[in-house]
N, C-alpha and C positions, 0 to 999 in steps of 0.2 A: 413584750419580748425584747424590746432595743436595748430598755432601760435594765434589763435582768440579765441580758447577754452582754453590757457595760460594767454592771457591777461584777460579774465575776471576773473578767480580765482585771479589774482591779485587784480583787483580794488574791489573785492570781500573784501578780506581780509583789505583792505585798511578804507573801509569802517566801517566793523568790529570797527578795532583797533581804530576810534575817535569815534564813537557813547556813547553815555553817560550811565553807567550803575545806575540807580536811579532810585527810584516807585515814583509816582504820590503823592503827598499829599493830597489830595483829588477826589476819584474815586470808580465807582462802575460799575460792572458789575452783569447783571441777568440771569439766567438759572431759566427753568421749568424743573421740575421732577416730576414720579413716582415713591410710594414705595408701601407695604403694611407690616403695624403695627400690628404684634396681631389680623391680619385676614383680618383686615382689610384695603381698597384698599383707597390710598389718593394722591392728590397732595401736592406739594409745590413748592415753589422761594427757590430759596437760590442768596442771596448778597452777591459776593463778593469782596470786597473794602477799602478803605484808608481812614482814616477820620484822620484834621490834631490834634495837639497837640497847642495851643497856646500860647503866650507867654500874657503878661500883657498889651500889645502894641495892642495884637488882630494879632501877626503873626504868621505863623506857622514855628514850629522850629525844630516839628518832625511829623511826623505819622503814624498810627498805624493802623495795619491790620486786619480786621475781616472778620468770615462768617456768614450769619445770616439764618438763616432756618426759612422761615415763611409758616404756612399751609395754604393752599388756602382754600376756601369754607367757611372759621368760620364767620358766619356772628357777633358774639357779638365779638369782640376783645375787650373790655375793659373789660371782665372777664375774656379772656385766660389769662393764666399765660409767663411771660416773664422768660425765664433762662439765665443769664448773665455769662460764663463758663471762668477759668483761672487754666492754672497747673502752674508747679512752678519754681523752680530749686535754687534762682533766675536767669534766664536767658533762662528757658525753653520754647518754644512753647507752642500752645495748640494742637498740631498736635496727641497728646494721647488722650484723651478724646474726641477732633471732630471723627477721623475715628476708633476709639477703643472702645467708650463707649455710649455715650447717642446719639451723631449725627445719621441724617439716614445713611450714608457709611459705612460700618465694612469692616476692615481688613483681608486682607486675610492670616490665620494662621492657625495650626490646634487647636484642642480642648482646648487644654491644655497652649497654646500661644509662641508656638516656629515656627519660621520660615517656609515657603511651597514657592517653586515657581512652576506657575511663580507669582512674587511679584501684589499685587493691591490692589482693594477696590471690595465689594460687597450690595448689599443693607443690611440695618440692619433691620432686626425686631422686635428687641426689644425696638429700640429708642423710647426714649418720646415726640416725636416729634407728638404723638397723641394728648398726653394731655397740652404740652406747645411751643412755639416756642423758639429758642434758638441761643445764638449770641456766638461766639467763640470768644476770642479777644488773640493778641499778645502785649505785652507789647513792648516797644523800643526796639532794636535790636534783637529780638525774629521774628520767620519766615518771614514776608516782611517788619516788620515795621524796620525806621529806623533817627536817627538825621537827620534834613534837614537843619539847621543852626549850621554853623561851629564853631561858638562864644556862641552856645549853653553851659550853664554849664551842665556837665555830672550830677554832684549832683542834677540836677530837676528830675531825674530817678531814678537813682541808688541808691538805699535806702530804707529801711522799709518803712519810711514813708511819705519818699517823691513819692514814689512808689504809695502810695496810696492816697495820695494829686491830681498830676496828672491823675489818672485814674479816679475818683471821677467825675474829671468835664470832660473830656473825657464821661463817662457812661451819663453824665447828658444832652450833646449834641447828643449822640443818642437815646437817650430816647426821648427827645425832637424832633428829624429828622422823625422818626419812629411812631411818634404819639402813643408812651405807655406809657403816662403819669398814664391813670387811671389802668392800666391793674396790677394785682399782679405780687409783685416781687422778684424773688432768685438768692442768690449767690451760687455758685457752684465752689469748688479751691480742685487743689489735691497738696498735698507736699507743697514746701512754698506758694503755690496758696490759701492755708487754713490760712497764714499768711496773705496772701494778700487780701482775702475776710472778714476774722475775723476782720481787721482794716477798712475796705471799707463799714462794714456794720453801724459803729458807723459814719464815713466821709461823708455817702452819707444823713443821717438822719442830721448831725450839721452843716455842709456847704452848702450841695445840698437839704436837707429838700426832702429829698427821702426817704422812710418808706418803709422796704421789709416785707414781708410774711413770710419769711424761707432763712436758709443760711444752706448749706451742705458742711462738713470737708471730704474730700478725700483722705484717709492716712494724717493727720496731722501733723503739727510740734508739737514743743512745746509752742505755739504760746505766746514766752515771759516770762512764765514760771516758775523759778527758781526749780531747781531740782535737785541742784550740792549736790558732796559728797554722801554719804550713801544712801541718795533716788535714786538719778540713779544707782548705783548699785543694789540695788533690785529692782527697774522698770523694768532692764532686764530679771530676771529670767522666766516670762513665755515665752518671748520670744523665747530664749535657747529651754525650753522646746516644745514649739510645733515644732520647727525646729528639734528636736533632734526626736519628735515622727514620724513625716514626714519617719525622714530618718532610722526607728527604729533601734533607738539606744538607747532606753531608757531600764532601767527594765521590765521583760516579765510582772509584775502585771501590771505595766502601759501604756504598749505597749499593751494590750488585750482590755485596754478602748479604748474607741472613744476620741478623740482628746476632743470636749468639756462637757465631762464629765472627764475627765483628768484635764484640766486646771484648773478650781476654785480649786483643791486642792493645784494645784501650786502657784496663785494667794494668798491663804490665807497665805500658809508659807512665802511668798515675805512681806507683809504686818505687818505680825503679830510676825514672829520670825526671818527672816532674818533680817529687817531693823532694829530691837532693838540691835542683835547682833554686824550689824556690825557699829551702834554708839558709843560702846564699844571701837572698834577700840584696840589700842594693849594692855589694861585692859582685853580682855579675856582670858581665862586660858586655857592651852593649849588643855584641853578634851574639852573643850566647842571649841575649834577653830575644833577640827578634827571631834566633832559632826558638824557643820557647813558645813564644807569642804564636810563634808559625804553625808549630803542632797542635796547640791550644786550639788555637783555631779549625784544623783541619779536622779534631774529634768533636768540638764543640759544635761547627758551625755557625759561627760567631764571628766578625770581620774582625780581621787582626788590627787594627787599629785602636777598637774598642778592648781588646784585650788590653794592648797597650798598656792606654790611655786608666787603664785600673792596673798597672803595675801587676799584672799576670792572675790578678784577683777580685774574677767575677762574678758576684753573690749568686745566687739561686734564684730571689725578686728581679734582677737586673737579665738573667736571663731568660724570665719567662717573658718580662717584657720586649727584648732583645730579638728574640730570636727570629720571631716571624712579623718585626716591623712594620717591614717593607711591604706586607701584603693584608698590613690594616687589623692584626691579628695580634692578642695573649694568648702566651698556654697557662694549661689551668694546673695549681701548687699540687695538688696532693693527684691529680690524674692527668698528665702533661698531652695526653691525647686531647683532652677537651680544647676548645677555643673561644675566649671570651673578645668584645670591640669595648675599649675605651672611648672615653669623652675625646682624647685627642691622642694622637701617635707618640706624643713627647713626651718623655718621664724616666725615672727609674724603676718604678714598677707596675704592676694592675693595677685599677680601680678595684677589682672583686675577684673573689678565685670563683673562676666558669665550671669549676667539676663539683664545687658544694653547694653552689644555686640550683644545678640539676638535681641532686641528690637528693635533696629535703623538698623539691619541687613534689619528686616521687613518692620517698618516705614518710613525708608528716601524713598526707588524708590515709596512707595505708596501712600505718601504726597505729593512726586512732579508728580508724574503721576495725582493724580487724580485736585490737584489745573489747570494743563496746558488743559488735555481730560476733566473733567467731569465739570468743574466749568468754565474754558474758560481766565484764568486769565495765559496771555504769558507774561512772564516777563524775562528778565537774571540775573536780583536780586536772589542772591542766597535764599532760603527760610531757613532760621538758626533753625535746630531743636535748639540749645543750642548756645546763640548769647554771645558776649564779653559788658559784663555789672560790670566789676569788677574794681577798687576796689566798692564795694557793704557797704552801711554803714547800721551798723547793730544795732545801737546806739537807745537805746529806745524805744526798742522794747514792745508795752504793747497791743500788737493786742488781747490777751486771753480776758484781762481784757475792752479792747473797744466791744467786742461782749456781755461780759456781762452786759455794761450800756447799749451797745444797747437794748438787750432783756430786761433790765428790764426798760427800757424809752418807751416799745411799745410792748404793750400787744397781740401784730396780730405777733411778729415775735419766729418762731420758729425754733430747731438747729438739726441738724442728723448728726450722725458721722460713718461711714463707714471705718472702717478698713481691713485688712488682718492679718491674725494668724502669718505667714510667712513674713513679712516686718521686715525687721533690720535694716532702716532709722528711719522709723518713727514705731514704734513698738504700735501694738492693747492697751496695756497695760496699757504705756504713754497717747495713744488718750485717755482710759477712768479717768486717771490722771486728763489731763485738764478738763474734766467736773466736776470729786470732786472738783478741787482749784479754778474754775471761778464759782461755785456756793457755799458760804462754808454754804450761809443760808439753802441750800437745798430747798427752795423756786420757781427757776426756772425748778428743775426738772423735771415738768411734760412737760417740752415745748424740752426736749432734750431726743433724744434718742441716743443710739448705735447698731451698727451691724456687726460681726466680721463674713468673710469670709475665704475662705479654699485656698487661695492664696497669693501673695501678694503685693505691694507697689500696682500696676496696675491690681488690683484685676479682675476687669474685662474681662483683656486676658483668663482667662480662663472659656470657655464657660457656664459653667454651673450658673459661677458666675457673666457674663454678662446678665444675662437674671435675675436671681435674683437681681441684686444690679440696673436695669435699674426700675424693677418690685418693687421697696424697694423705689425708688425715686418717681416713680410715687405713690404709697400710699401716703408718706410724704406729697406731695404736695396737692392732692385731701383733705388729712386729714389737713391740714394748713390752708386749705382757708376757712374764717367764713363762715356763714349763711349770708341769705342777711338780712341785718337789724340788724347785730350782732353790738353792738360799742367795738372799742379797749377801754378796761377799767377794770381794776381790782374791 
């Protein structure tokens, strides 16, 4: 029995070691679920599957991985609403927003969005999975998707906007597969996934002749943008400041306000007397620099020496390292409520950003747990929270300005922007930038809104503000879609 319980681990292993590690380019698997939304008790499918990428020839050269959530029971489907969902990185997953935001599975964290085991998934109730069905997609080398033709040029991917060339007609063949042709349609992107939707929204209307309803920013870039020199340096200041209020470190008058009755006061000084100042640049007189320094300091929380000492201009790394020094403490880039300990107090910036080691501490066993147990998708394909997609060409980039012709080439589409107070990626402030500069007629306005939450980059980890920003989207969408008989037309 030794010798026969020996040789089969062997041929075991043998086995193993030639077997082909590679996803399917074309596949789908289906699961039925229950959840209940908002009170309410519902079924669904969810797709899980590879749909390929083409080449010109009509081959497939890659493919790409999604989950599709569709509600059972809806008898009118060409009125529900389609949601088309992408995060960002470039090279991230959608593995954040499927089991942490809008999908039915939620994460399991506590309140606030730090880590709990044991690690998984639980149902969500706040998903909008009431009001719309929703397809999660992984771009190229992101969770299962991946090259399948070795003679593939990387550059069909990797790229602003080749990125969104290939996704374009990808979306157009599931749209097509899935029979949504007539049903309303939203983009949905967090971080450069608002890059990636911003330009998708303009490629799917002029190549694919696809017309969306609504496209929502999720923590944004700067979607192309320009904002170098003295604007971004005053772009940051509220930032600074609600980070510093968080961690009260501000003056008692302004630490006694609420967070957004505090800011517009900081916002008007960024606008109206920081940025003139510091276009002055070294023409200002030395009291006029220490008045500066002074206010700098006073919304920042930030010794004014150290402002100084950076000529009124200090990075975003230097003030997460910065700010809570003195008490052995970083905050953390994309969630400034986090706090990470260095090797030593001295430096210009972290060792690590403290809110992404938590994140993926969470995410990774609950993405691959629930894809293998809850979705049924066995694969040895490793699932890439963050896949190698670089070098990444970043080369004309004009996605702000392509959501703008979008919206104003089509009177049905409308734009929501969704930030966190605390992101120092992509910072609230900036998000409402690119709305003043992608609209300068003012004209679009009424088709865009904002909504700044009390967290940040992944605003939703923290409970209070999963439930509102799912509750935010679902308005959006109810309130986007015309009347019946309404014509797109100014």
């Amino acid at each position: 029995m030794k010798y026969i319980l020996t040789t089969c681990i062997v041929l075991a292993t043998a086995s193993i070691s030639v077997a082909q590690r590679q996803i399917p380019a074309d596949s789908v698997i289906i699961t039925k679920h229950e959840t209940t939304i908002k009170g309410q008790r519902m079924s669904y499918a969810a797709y899980k599957g590879t749909q390929p990428v083409w080449d010109e020839d009509g081959k497939a050269i890659a493919t790409v991985d999604y989950t599709y959530y569709e509600r059972d029971g809806v008898s009118d489907r060409d009125s529900r609403p389609l949601v088309i969902s992408f995060n960002g990185g470039p090279g991230s997953a959608s593995v954040w927003m499927q089991i942490a935001y809008t999908g039915p599975a939620l994460l399991e964290i506590d309140d606030e969005g730090y880590p709990i085991q044991p690690y998984g998934t639980k149902k969500n109730p706040y998903s909008i999975l009431d009001v719309a069905d929703i397809v999660f997609i992984n771009p190229v080398n992101t969770g299962y998707s991946r090259i399948l033709d070795k003679e593939a040029k990387k550059s069909t991917f990797f790229g602003t906007n080749a990125d969104i060339q290939y996704l374009a007609e990808w979306i157009n063949t599931f749209v097509t597969r899935h029979n949504r042709w007539t049903s309303p349609k939203y983009l949905i992107g967090e971080s450069y996934g608002t890059t990636r939707v911003s330009g998708l929204a303009l490629e799917l209307q002029s190549s694919q002749w696809m017309y969306l309803n609504g496209v929502i920013l999720v923590s944004p870039t700067d979607l192309g943008i320009d904002r170098a020199g003295p604007v971004d340096v005053a772009l940051r200041l509220p930032y600074f400041a609600a980070t510093a209020w968080f961690h009260k470190a501000l003056p008692a008058d302004l630490q006694q306000k609420d967070l957004t009755d505090m800011l517009p006061e900081v916002e008007q000084y960024a606008v109206n007397e920081l940025l003139p100042a510091l276009v002055k640049g070294g023409t200002l007189t030395p009291s006029e620099r220490e008045a500066v320094a002074a206010k700098v300091a006073r919304y920042s929380g930030l010794p004014e020496k150290v402002i100084l000492q950076n000529n009124l201009n200090v990075s975003t790394s230097q003030f997460w390292k910065e700010l809570l020094r003195d008490s052995g403490y970083t905050v953390g880039r994309l969630d400034s409520r986090y706090r990470g300990i260095d090797r030593r107090d001295a430096g210009e910036r972290p060792d690590f950003n403290a809110e992404l080691t938590s994140w993926l501490h969470s995410f990774t066993p609950a993405i691959n747990h629930y894809m293998r147990n809850e979705l049924n998708f066995k694969t040895d394909v490793k699932y890439n929270m963050f896949g190698p997609v670089h070098p990444w060409d970043r080369s004309n980039d004009q996605t702000g300005e392509n959501l703008r012709a979008a919206m104003a080439q089509n009177p049905y589409l409308h734009l929501l922007v969704q930030s966190g107070y605390y992101d120092g990626a992509c910072d609230y402030f900036n998000a409402k930038y690119n709305m003043w500069q992608m609209d300068p007629s003012g004209r679009l306005k009424d088709r865009m809104s904002f909504i700044g939450y009390r967290s940040g980059h992944m605003m939703y980890l923290r409970k209070e503000d999963l439930e509102k920003g799912n509750e935010d989207i679902r308005r959006f969408i109810q309130a986007s879609l015309p009347g019946k008989g309404v014509p797109a037309k100014y």
